[in-house]
PDB file of N, CA, C and O in Angstrom:
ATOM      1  N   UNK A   1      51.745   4.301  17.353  1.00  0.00           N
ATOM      2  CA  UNK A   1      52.292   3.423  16.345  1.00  0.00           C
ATOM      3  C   UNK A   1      52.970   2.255  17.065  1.00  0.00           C
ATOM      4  O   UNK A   1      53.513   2.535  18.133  1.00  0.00           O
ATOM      5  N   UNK A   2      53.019   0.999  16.646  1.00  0.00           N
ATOM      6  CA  UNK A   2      53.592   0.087  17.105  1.00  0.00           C
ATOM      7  C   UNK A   2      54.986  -0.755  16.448  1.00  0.00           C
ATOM      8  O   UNK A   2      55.129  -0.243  15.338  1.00  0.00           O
ATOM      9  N   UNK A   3      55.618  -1.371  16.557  1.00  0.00           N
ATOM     10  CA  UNK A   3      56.700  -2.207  16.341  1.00  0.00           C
ATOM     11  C   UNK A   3      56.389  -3.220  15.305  1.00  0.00           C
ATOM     12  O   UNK A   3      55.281  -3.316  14.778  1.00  0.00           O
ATOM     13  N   UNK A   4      57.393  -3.962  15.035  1.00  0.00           N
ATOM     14  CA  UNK A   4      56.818  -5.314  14.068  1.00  0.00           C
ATOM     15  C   UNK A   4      56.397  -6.217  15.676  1.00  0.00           C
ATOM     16  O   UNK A   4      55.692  -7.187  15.394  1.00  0.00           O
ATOM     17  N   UNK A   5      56.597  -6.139  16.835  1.00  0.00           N
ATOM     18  CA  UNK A   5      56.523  -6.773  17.425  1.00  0.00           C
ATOM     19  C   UNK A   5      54.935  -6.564  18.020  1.00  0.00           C
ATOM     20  O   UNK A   5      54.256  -7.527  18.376  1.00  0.00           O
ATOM     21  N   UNK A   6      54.511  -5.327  18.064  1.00  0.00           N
ATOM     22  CA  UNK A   6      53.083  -4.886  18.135  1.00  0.00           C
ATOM     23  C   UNK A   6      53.628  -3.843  19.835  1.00  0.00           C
ATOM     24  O   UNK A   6      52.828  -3.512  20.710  1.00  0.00           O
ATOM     25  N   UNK A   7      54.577  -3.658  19.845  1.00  0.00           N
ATOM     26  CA  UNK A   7      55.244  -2.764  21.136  1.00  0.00           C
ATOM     27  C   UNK A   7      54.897  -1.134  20.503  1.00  0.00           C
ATOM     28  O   UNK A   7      55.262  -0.526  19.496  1.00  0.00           O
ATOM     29  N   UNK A   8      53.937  -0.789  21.749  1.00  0.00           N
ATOM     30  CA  UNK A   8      53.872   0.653  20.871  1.00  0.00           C
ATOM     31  C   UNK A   8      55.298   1.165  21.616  1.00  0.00           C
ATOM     32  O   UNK A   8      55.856   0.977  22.697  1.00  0.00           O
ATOM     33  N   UNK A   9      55.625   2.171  19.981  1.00  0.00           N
ATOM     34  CA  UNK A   9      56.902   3.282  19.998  1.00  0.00           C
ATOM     35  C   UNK A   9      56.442   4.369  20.287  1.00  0.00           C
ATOM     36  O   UNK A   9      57.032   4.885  21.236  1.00  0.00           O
ATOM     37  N   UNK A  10      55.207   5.254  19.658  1.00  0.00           N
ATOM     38  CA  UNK A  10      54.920   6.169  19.980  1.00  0.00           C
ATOM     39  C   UNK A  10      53.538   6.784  19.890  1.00  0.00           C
ATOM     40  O   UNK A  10      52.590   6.110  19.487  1.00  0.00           O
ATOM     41  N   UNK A  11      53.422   7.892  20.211  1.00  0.00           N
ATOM     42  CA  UNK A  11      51.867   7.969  20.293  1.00  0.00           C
ATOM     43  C   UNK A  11      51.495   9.038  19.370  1.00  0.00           C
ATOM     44  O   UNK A  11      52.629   9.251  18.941  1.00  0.00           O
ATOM     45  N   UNK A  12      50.815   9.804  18.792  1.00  0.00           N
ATOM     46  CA  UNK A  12      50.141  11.056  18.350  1.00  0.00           C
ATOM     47  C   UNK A  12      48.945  11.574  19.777  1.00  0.00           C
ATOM     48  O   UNK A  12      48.147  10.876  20.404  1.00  0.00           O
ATOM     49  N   UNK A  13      49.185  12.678  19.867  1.00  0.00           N
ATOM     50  CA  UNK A  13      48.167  13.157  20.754  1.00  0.00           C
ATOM     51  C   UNK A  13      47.402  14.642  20.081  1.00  0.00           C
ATOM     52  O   UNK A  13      47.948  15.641  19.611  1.00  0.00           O
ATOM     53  N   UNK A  14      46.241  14.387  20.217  1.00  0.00           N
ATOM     54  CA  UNK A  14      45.765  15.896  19.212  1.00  0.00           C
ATOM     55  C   UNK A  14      44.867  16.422  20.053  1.00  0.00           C
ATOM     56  O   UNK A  14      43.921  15.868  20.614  1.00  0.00           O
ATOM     57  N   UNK A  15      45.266  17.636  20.102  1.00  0.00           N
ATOM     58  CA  UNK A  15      44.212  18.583  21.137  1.00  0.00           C
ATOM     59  C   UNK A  15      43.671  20.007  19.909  1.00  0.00           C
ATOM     60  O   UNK A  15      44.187  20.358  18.848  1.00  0.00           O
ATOM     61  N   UNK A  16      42.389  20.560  20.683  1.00  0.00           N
ATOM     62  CA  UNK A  16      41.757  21.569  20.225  1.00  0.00           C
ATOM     63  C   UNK A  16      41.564  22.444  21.230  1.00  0.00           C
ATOM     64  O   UNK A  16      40.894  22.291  22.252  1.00  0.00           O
ATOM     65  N   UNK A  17      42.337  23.581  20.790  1.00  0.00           N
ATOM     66  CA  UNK A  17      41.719  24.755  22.168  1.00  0.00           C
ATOM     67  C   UNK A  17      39.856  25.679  22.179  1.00  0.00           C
ATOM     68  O   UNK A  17      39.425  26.406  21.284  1.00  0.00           O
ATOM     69  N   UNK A  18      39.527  25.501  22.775  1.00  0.00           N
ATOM     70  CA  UNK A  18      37.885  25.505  22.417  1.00  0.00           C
ATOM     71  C   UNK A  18      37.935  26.761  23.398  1.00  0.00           C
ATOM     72  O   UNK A  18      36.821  27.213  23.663  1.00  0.00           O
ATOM     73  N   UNK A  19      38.804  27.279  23.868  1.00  0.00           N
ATOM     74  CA  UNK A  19      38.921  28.175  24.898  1.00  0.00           C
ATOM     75  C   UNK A  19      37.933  29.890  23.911  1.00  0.00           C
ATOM     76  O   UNK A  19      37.236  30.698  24.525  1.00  0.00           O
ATOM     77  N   UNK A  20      38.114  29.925  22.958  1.00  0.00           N
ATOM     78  CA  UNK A  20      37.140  31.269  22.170  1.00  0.00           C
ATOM     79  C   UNK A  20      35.890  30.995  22.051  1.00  0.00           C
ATOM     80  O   UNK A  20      34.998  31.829  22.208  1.00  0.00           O
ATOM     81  N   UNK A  21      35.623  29.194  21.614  1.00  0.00           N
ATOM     82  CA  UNK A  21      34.220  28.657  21.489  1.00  0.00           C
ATOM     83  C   UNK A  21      33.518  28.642  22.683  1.00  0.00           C
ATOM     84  O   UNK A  21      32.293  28.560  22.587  1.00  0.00           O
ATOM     85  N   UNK A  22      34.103  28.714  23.991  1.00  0.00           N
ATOM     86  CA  UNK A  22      33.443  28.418  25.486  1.00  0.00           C
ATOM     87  C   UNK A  22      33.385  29.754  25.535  1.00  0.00           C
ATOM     88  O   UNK A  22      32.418  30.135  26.194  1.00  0.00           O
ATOM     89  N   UNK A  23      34.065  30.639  25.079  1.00  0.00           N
ATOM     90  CA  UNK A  23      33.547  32.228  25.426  1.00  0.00           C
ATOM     91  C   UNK A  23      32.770  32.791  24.649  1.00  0.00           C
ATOM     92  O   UNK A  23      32.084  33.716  25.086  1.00  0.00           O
ATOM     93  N   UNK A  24      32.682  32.462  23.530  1.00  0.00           N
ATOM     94  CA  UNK A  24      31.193  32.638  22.853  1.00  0.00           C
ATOM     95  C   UNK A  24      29.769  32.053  23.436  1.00  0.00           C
ATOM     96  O   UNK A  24      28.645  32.551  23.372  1.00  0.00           O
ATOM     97  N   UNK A  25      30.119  31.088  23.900  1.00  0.00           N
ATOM     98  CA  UNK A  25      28.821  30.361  24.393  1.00  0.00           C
ATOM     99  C   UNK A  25      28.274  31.239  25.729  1.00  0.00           C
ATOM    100  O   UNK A  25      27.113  31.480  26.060  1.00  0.00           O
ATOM    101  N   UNK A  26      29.535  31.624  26.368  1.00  0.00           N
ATOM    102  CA  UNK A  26      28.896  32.068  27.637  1.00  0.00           C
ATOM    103  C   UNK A  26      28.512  33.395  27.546  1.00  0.00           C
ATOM    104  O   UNK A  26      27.774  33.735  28.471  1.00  0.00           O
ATOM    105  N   UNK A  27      28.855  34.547  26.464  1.00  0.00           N
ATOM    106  CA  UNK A  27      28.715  35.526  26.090  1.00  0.00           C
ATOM    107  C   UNK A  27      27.243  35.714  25.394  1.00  0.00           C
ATOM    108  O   UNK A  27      26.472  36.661  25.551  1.00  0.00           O
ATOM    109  N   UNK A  28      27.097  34.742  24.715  1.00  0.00           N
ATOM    110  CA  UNK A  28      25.782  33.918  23.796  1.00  0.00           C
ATOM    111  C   UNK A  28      24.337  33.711  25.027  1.00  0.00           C
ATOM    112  O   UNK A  28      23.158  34.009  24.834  1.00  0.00           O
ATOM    113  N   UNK A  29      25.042  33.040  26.408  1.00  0.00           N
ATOM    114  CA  UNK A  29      24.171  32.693  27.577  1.00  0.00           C
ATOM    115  C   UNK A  29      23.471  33.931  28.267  1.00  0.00           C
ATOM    116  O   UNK A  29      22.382  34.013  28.837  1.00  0.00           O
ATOM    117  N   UNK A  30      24.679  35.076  27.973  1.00  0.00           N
ATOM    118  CA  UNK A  30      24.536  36.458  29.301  1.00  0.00           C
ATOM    119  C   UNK A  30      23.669  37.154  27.844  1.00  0.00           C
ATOM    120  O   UNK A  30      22.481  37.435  28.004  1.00  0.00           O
ATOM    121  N   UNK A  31      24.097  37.319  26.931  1.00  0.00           N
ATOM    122  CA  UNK A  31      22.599  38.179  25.978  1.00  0.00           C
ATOM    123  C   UNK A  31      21.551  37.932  26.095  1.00  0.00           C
ATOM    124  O   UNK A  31      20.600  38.713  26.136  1.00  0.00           O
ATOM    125  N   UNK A  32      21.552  36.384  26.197  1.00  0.00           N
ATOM    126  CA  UNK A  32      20.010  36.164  25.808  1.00  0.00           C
ATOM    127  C   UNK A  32      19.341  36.152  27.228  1.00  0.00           C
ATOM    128  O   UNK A  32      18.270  36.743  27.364  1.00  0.00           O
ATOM    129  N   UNK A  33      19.896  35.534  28.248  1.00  0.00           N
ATOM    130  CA  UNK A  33      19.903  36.208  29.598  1.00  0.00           C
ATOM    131  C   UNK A  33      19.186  37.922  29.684  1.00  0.00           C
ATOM    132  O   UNK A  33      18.013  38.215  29.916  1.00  0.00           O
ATOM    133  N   UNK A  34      19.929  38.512  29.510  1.00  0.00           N
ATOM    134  CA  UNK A  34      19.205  40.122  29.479  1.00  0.00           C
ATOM    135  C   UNK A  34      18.328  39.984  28.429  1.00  0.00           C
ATOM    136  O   UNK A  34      17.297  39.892  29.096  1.00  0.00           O
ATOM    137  N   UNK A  35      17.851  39.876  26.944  1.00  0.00           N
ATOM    138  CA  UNK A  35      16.840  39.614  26.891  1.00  0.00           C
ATOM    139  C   UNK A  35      15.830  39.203  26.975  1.00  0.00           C
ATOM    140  O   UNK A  35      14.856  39.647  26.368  1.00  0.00           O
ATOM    141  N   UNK A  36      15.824  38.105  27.871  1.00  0.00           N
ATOM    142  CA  UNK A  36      14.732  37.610  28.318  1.00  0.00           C
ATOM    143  C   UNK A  36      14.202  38.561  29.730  1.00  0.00           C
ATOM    144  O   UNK A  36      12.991  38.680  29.914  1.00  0.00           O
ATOM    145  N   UNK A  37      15.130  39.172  30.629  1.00  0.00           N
ATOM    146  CA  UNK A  37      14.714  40.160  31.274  1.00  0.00           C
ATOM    147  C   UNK A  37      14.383  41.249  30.800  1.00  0.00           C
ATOM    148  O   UNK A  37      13.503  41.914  31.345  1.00  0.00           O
ATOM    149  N   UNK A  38      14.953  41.624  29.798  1.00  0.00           N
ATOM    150  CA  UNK A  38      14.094  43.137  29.237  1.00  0.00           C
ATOM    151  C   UNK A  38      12.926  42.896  28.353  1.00  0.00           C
ATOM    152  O   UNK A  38      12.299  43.892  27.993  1.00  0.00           O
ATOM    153  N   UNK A  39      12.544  41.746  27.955  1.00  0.00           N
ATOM    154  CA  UNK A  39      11.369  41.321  26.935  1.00  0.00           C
ATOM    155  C   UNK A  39      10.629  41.087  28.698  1.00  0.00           C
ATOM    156  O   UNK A  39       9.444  41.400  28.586  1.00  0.00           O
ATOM    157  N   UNK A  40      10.812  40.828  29.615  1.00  0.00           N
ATOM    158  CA  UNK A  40       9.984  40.200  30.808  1.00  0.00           C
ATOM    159  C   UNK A  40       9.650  41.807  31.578  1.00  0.00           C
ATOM    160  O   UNK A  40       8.525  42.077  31.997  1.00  0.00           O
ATOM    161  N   UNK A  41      10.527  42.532  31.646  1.00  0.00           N
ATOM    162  CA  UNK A  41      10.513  43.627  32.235  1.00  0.00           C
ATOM    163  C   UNK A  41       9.228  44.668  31.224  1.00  0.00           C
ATOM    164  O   UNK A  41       8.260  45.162  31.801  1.00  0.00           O
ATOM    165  N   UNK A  42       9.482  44.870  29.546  1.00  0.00           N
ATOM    166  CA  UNK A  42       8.191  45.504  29.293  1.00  0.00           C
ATOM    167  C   UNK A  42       7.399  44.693  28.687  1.00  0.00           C
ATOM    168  O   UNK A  42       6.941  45.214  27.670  1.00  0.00           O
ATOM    169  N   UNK A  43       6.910  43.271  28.934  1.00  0.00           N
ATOM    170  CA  UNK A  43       5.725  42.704  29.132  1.00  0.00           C
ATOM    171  C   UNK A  43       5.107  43.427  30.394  1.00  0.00           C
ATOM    172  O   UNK A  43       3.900  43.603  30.227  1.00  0.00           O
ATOM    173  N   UNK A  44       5.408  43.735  31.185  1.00  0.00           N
ATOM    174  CA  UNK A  44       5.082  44.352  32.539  1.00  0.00           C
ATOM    175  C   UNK A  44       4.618  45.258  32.291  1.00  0.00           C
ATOM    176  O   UNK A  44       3.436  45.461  32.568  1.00  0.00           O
ATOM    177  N   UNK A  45       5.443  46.216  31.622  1.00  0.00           N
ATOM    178  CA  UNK A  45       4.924  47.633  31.524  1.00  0.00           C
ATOM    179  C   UNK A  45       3.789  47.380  30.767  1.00  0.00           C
ATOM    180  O   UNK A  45       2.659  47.715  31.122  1.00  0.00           O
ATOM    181  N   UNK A  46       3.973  46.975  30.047  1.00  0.00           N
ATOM    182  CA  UNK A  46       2.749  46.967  28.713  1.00  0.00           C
ATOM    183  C   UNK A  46       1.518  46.280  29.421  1.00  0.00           C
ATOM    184  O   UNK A  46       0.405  46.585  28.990  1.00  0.00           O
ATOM    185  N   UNK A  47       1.578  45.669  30.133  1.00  0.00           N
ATOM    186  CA  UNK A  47       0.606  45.045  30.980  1.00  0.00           C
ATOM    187  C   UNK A  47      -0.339  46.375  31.451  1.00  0.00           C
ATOM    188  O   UNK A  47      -1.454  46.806  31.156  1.00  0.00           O
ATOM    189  N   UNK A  48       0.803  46.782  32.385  1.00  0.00           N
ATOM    190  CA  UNK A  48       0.208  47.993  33.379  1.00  0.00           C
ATOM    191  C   UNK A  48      -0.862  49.020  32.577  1.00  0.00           C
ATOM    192  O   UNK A  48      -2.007  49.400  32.823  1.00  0.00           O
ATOM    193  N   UNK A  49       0.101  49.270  31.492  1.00  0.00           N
ATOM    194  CA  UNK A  49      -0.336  50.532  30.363  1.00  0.00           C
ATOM    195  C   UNK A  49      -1.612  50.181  29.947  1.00  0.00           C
ATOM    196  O   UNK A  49      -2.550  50.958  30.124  1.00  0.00           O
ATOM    197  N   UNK A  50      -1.807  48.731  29.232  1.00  0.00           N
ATOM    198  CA  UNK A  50      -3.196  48.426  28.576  1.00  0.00           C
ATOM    199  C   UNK A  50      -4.175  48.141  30.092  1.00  0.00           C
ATOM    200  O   UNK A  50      -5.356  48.267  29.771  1.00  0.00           O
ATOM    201  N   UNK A  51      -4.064  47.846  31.417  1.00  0.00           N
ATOM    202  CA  UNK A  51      -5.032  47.900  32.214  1.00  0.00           C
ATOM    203  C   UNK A  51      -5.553  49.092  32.622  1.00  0.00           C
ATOM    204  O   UNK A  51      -6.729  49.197  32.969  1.00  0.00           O
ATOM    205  N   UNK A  52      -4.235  50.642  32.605  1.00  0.00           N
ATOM    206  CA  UNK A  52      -5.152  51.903  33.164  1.00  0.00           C
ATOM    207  C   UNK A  52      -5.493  52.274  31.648  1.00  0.00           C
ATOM    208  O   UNK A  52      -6.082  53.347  31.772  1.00  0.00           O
ATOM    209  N   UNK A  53      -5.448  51.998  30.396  1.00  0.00           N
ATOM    210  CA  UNK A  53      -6.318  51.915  29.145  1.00  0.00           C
ATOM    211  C   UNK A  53      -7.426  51.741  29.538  1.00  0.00           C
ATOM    212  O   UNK A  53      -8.336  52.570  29.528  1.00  0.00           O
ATOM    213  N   UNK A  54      -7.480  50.172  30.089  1.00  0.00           N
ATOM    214  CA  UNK A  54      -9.099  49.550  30.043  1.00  0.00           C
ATOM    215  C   UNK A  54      -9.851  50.703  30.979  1.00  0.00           C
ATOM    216  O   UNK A  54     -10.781  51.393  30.559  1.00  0.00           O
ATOM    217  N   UNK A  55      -9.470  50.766  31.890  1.00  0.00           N
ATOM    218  CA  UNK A  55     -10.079  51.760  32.790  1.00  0.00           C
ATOM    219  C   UNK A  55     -10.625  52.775  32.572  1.00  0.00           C
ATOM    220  O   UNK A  55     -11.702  53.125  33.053  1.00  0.00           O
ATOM    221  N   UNK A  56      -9.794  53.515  31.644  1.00  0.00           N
ATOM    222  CA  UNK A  56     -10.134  55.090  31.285  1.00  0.00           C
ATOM    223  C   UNK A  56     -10.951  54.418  30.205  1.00  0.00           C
ATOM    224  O   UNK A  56     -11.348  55.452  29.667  1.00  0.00           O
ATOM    225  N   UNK A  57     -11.502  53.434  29.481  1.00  0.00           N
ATOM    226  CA  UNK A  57     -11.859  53.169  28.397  1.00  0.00           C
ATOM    227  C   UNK A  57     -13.587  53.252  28.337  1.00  0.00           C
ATOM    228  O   UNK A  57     -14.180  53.009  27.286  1.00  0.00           O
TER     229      UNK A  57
END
């Protein structure tokens, strides 16, 4: 805010603590993280399984 003179008197300062929102995100990062290794891990298997299929087939 300023003066009649245009001298600022004082200020407003506004903060947001985002500190729960940054731990969701990174919590959000490490799930999908392991799912993409366990969806990668039995693509594998399932791989393996349908090739000694073909075989015995």
């Amino acid at each position: 805010m300023k003066d009649s003179d245009g001298k600022v008197v004082s200020v407003i300062e506004v903060l947001h603590d985002i500190t729960e929102r940054k731990q969701a995100e990174d919590e959000i990062r490490k799930l999908n993280e392991e799912l993409a290794q366990r969806v990668k891990e039995r693509t594998v298997d399932l791989e393996q399984k349908n090739a000694k299929f073909e075989l015995s087939a």
